[in-house]
N, C-alpha and C positions, 0 to 999 in steps of 0.2 A: 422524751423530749420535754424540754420546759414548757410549759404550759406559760399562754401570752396572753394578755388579758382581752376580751372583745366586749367593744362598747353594748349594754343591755338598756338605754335611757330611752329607747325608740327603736321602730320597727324601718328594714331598711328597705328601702325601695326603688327600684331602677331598673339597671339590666346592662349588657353588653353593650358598649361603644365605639363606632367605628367611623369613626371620622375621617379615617385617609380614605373612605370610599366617597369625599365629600368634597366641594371647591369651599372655600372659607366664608361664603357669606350664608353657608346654611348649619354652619358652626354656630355663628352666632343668633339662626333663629332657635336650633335648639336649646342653646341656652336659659333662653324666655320659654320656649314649651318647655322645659325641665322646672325651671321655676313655677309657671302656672299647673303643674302636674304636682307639686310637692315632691318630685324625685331627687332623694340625697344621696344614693348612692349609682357610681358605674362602674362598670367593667373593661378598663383597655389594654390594648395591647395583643389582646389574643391570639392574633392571626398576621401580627404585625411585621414577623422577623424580616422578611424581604425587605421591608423600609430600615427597619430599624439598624440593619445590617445589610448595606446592598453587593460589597466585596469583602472577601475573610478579612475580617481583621480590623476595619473601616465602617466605624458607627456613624449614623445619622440622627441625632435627637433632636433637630431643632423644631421638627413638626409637634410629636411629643408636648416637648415643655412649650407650645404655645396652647396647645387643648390641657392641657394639668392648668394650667393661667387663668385659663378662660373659664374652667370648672369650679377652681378655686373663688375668682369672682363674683360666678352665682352661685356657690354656698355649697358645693356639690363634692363629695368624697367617692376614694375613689379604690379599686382594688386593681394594683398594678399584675398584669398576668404576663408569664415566659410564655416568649411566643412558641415555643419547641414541640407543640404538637404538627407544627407545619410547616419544617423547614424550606430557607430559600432557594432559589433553581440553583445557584452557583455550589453549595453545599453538595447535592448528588452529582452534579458536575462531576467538580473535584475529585470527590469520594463516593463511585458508584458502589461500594460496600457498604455507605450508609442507608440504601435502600433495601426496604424488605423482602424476602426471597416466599415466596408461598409456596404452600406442602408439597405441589407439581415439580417443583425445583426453578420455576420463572423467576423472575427477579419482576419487582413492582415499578413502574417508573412514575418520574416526576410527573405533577398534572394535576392535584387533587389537596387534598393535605393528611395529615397522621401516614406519611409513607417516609417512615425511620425505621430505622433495625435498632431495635433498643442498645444491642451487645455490641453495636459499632462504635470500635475509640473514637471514631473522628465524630461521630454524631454527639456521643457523651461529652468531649473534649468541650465541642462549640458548643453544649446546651450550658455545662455550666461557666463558658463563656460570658456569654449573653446575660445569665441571670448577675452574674456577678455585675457585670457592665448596669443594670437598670440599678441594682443595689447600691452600688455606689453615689449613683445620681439622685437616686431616689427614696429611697431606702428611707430616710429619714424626714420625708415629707408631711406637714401637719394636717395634711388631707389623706394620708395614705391611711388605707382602713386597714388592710392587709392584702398579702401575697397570694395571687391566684398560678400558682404555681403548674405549669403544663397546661392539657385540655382534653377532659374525657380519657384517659389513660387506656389502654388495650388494645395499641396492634401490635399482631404477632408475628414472631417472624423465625422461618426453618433455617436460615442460611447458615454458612461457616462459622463465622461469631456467635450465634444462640448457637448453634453443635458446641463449641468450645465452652461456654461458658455455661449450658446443659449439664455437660462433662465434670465442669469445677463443681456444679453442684450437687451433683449423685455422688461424688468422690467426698464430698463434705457430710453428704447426709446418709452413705453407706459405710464410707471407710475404705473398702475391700470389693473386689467383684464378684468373691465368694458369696458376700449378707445379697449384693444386688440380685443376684442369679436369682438367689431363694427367694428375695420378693417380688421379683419379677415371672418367676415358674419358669425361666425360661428352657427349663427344660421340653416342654412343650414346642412343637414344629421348630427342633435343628436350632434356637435361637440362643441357646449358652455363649456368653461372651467372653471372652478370653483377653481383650486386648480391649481399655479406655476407649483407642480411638474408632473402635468400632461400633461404638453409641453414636445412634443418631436423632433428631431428633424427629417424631413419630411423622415421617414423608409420607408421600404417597405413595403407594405398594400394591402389591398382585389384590388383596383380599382385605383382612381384618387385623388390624394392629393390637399388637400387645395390649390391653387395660389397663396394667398396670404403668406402664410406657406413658400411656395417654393420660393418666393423673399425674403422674408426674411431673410433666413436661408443662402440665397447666400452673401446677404449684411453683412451679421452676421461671415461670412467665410471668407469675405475680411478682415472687421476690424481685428478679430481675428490673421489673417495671419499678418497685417500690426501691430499691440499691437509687435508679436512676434518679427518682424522685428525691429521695435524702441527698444529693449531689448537693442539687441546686438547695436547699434549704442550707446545707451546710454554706453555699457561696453567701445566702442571703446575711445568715447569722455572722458570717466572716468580717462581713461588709459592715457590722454592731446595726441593722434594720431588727429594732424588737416588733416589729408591727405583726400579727398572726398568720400563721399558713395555712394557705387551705388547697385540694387539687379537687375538684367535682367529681364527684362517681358517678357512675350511672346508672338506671334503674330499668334499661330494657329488655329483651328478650335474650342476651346474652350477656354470659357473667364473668371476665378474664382477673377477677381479681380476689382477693380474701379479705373483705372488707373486715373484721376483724382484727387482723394484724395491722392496716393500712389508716384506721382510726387510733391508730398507738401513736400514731408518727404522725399528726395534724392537732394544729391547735385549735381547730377549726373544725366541723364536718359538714361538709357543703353535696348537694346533690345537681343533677340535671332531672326532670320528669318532665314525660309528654304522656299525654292520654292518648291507651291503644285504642279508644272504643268511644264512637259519638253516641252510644247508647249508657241507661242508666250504673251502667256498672267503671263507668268511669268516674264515679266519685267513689268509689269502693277502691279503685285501683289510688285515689288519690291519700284517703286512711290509710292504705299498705304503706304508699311511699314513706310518709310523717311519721308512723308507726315505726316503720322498718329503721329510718333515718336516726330517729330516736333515741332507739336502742343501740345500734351501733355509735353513736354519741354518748351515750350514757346523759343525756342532758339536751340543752337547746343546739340547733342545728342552724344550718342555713339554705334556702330552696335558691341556688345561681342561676339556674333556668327551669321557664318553662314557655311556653305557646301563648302568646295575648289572644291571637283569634282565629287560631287554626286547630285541626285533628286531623291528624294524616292516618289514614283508615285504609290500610292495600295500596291499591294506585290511584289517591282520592287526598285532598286536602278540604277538610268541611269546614263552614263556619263554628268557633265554639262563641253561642252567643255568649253576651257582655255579662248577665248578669253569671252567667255559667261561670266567666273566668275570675268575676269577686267572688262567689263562693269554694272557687278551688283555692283561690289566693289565700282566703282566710280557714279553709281547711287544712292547711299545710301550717300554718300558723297556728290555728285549735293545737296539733298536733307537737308543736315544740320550734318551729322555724322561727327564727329571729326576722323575718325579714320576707321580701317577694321580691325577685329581680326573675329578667324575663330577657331571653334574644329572642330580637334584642331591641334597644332603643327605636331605631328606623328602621323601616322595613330598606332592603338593598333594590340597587335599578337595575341591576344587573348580577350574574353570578349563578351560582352554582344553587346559591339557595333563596335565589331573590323572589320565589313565593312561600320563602318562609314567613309566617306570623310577627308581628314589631308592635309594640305603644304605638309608634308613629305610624298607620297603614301606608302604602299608594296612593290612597286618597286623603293624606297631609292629617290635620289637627281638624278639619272641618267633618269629622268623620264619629260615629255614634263609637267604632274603636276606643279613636281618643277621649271620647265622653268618657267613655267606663275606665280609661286609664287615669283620666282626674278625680273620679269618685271615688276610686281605691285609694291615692294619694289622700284623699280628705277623711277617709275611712283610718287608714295607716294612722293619721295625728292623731283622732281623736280616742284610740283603741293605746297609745302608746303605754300606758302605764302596765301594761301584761305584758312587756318587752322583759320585765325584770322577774330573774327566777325568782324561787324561792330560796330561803337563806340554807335550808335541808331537806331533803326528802326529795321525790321525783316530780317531775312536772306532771304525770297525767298517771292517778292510782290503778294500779292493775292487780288482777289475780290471777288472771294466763297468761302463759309466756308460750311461745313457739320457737321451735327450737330451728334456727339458720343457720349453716354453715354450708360454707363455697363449697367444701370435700363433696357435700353430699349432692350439691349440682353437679360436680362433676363427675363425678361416681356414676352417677344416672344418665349420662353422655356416651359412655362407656359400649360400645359396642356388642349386638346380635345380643340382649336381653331379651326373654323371652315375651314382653310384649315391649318395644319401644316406643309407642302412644305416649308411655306413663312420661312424663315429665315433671322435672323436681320444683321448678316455677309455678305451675299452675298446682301443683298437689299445695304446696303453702299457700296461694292466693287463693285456692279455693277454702282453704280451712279458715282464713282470716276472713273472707267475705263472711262466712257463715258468722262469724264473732259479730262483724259489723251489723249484719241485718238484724243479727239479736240484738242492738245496741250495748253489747259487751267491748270492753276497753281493755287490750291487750299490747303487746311487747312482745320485743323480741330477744332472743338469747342463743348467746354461745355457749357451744358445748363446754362442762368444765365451769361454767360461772357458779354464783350464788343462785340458786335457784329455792331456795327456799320460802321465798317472801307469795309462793305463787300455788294457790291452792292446785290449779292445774297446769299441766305442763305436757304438749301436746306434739307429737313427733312426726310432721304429715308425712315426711319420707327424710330416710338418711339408709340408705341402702348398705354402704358401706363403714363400718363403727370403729374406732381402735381399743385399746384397751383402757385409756381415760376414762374416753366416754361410756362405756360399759361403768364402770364403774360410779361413775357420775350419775348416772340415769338409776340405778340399784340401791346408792345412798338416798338420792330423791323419796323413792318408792318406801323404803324401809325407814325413813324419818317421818315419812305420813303422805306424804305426798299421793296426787293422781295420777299417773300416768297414762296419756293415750297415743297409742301406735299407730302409724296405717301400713298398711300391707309393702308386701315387698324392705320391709327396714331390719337392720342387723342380719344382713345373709352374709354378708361378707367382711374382710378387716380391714385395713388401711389400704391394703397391698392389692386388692379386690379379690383375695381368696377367696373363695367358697367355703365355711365352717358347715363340714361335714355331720350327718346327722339326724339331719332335719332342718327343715326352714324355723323360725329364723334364729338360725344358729349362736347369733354373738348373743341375743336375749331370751332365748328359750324358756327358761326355767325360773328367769322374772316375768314372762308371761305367761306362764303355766300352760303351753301348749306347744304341741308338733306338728306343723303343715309337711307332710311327703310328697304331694305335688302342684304345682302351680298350673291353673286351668285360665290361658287368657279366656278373653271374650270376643268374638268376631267385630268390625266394627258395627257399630247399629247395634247390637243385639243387647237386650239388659236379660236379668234375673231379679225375682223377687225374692224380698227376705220375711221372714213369719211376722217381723212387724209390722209390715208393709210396706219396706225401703225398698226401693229401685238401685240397682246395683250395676257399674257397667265397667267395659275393657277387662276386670281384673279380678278374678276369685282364685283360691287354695282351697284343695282336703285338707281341710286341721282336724285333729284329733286333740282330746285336752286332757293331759297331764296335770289338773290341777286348779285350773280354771273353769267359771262354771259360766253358761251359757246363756247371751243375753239373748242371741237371736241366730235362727239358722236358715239354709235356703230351703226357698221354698218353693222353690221351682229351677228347673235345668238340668245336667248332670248331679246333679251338687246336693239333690235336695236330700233334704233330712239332717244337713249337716252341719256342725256349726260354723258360724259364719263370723259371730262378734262375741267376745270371750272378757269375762273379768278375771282378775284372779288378786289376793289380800296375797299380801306379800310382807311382813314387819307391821306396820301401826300405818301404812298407804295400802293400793293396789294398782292395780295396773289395767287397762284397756286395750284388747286388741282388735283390730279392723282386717278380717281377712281379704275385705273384700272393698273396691272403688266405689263408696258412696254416689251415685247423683246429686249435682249440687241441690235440690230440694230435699232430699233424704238428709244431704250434711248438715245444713240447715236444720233442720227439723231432731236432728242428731244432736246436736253443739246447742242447742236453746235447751233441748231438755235435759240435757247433763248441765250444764247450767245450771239450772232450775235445780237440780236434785241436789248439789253444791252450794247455793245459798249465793251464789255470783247472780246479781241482778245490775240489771241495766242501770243508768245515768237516770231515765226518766221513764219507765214503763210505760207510759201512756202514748210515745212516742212511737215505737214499734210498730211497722204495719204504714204509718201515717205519710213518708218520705220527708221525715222533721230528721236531720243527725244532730244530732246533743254528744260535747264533748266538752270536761271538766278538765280546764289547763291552770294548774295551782299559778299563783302570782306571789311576788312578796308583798301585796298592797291585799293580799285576799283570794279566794277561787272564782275563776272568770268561766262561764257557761257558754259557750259556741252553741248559735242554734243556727241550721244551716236546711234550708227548706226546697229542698231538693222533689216535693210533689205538689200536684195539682189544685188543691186545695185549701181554703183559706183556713190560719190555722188559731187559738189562742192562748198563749204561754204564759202558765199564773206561777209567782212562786218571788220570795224576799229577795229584792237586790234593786240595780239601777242600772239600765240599759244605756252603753255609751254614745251608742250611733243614734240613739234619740233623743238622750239625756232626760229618761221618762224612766220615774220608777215600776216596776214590773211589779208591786206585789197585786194592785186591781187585772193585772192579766197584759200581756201583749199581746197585740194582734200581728200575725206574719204573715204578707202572700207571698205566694208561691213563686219560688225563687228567692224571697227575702233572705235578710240573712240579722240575726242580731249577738250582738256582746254583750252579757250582763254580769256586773261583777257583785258578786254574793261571797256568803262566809261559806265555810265549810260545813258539809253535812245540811245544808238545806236540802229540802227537796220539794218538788218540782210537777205542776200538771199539764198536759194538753187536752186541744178537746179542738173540735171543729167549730168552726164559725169565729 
């Protein structure tokens, strides 16, 4: 895709807009609280198609182009979204095939919204419909910032059209039903297929679905999702709208998509993020996102939402206080985001999600909410000059990289593995946490990238490997590189065979070691290692071929045995983890490999203190994020000029707890704290 240029002379600020939930004289009070807020950028349309479109075929803009008027007015830019994540009633009406079928074989009915069947022409037809209709009108607009194309992308759907067009894509990606068999095994329980039309997609059934079936079907869901999405960009581009495209991905506990592929084809990469945890590990979860977002950008990014002053914890909405939400705002920012937008603008009076989080609470602008939503806006202006990258190199220097890809969530989904606890989510957010609390600055990577800029390179899980990546990960090592494994990774190929042998099969012999059998852990139960690590859910018998032994068990069936294994491989070597770390053990793991690496923290003194310090290169110079996340009152000495105070920092700044400050310094200074 051509790459479309996005404004970097300021940080954007706003959120989702939704006006038609409004009578017109509280249009115009938001106007003035968007102005007193400093908010330049919104979000409309998203949820709008019912208006926008209230009979096939018979548009209605006249509400539209009076909020685009009125925005324009006060100064305010705007990111026009296809409402096609939530078709209107008349649409399923019509065409109950455009509705989604679940695994059960139900069909979903109207009532809610993202209840489309991707593969339905008629649903396809009218989305780039629609998008085409707003392009035309608007496309060209000197407030339009860019294209928020769909919303949250991922529902799935079993029915007759995804079976069809499942079917086009195994036919593309196999050729032959001969290659299919074979990577499917289905030899295994009667299931050799003989006839296209007897692929379906992975329903609900007596027992345990094919593995292979069930990645498939996931990879087949992304493309499908991502065909849809180029529709509409294609309408957008038809229509000559150069303005940039973006779709929000999302960063929750399920992953329908191969973000990867899906940042090739945006000009933009924009996210959704909500904190799972009112507890302190929810600024850990906010580094992931920035980080994650990052990388998949290869550059600056953009946060489309997040929560002003809610955390939705189980069956619980918590206050997140104010200053909590400026320091998430501007940690997502430290991290590479252009911008802070939030659903959304008002909180709704009614609806499905009217105790969601808004700028504007329930309780209007006279609300300590809206306090903190004007100090961020005042925060935004005065921080603007770090809006602008740098003219080369990355916005934030790393020397580890972690290795993500979708495959390998989904590989790990995969049914009746021998413990399924392990999950591919939390095995990488526990590794990146440990980076964090060392104040280690890391990235992320696709398999098959350049990965040589990155002294380590850390594989928390990827169960499933093809033959690239073997290869990828082998030059790494043998160019100099570190390599570190965790357990359960390379057992299987693409296709989720088993490589026979010994565990782990695809990498063996770049880890110098043979596990023969896999020992879960009951829940609760740990094992100690001769270091003194705590180990839980997950140990192997390895034997080492090669590799020599950092640490073994030291307690349980296991003992004597080794547990965590090196092995020099070329001019690198390699790390393996038989065994599920506890996150204090990881911790404690990931600092001093670290340390033995020469990769030190931002500011050492930090560590331990609940100060995160994060270096986001500028073209004006290197701006220092200090983000004071503990109890403490804290003092930050070191060359530069603090923007939120317009105080030079080399006599020291003082930060309480919760503070948060920007200082923009040269490169390679360096930096003290200290209490008081």
């Amino acid at each position: 895709m051509t790459t479309h240029a996005f404004p970097t002379s300021s940080f954007l600020f706003g959120g989702d807009y939704n006006p038609e939930q409004w009578p017109r004289e509280v249009w115009a009070e938001d106007m003035e609280l968007m102005r007193r807020a400093g908010v330049n950028t919104t979000t409309i349309g998203v949820f709008s198609w019912a208006l926008l479109e209230p009979r096939e075929g018979e548009y209605d803009t006249g509400w539209l182009d009076e909020v685009i008027d009125a925005l324009d007015a006060a100064g305010v830019s705007f990111f026009l979204a296809t409402p096609t994540a939530s078709p209107p009633p008349w649409l399923t009406r019509a065409h109950p095939d455009a509705l989604p079928v679940r695994p059960d074989g139900s069909r979903v009915l109207h009532g809610s919204r993202d209840t489309y069947a991707i593969s339905s022409p008629a649903y396809r037809d009218a989305a780039r419909r629609v998008a085409r209709m707003l392009a035309d009108r608007y496309g060209h607009h000197p407030r339009l910032r860019g294209w928020h194309v769909h919303n949250e992308y991922g529902t799935i759907d079993h029915g007759p059209h995804a079976a069809a067009a499942f079917r086009r894509w195994l036919q593309q990606r196999y050729g032959n039903l001969e290659a299919l068999n074979d990577a499917w095994y289905t030899a295994f329980w009667s299931q050799h297929y003989g006839e296209w039309e007897d692929i379906l997609p992975p329903m609900q059934t007596q027992y345990l679905h094919n593995p292979a079936q069930v990645v498939d079907f996931k990879r087949f869901c992304s493309d499908e999702m991502l065909a849809a999405y180029s529709e509409q960009v294609a309408e957008i581009r038809d229509a000559g709208s150069a303005a940039p495209v973006t779709t929000n991905l999302m960063l929750p506990t399920w992953n329908h998509l191969d973000q990867w592929r899906w940042a090739e084809q945006q000009d933009l990469i924009s996210i959704d993020h909500y904190l799972d945890t009112t507890g302190p590990d929810g600024e850990t979860h906010v580094a992931y996102a920035g980080d994650l977002t990052r990388s998949w950008a290869g550059g600056p990014w953009l946060l489309m939402e997040q929560n002003a002053v809610g955390i939705r914890e189980g069956d619980r909405t918590y206050v997140k206080d104010p200053d909590r939400m400026i320091r998430n705002s501007l940690g997502y920012i430290a991290r590479g985001s252009q911008g802070s937008l939030f659903f959304q603008w008002r909180a709704s009076a009614a609806g499905a999600e009217s105790w969601h989080g808004a700028l504007v609470p329930h309780a209007g602008p006279e609300s300590r909410g809206f306090e903190a939503t004007v100090a961020l806006g005042r925060m935004l202006e005065q921080i603007a000059e770090v809006a602008e990258p740098p003219a080369e190199g990355p916005l934030i220097e790393t020397e580890v990289g972690i290795v993500w890809d979708a495959n390998g969530w989904w590989s790990l989904e995969t049914p009746h593995l021998p413990n399924e606890s392990l999950d591919y989510s939390a095995e990488v957010r526990a590794t990146h946490r440990s980076l964090w609390r060392a104040g280690i600055a890391a990235e992320f990577v696709r398999p098959d990238a350049d990965a040589s800029r990155y002294r380590v390179l850390a594989v928390p899980s990827l169960f499933a490997m093809d033959d690239a990546t073997v290869a990828w990960l082998e030059d790494y090592v043998r160019s100099g590189g570190h390599l570190v494994v965790g357990a359960f990774s390379g057992i299987a190929d693409e296709h989720q065979r088993v490589v026979l042998g010994g565990y782990p099969g695809r990498i063996r012999e770049l880890l110098g070691v043979r596990v023969e059998e896999i020992w879960p852990l009951a829940p609760g139960e740990t094992v100690t290692l001769s270091d003194g690590s705590t180990v839980e859910e997950w140990t192997e018998r390895m034997t080492l071929t090669g590799a020599q032994e950092l640490a073994a068990y030291a307690s349980g069936d296991l003992a004597g045995l080794p547990a965590i294994a090196r092995h020099a491989v070329g001019t690198g070597r390699s790390t393996y983890l038989s065994a599920r770390l506890r996150q204090d053990a990881r911790d404690d793991f990931w600092s001093r490999l670290c340390a033995a690496e020469g990769i030190t923290p931002e500011v050492p003194d930090a560590v331990g203190t609940g100060l995160e310090v994060v270096r986001r290169r500028g073209a004006n110079g290197d701006y220092v994020f200090c983000l004071h996340h503990g109890d403490q009152v804290l003092t930050v000495t070191g060359p530069g000029h603090d923007l939120l105070t317009d105080r030079p920092t080399d006599g020291g700044l003082v930060i309480q707890p919760g503070g948060v400050a920007v200082v923009r310094t040269s490169p390679g200074t360096t930096w003290r704290v200290h209490a008081g």
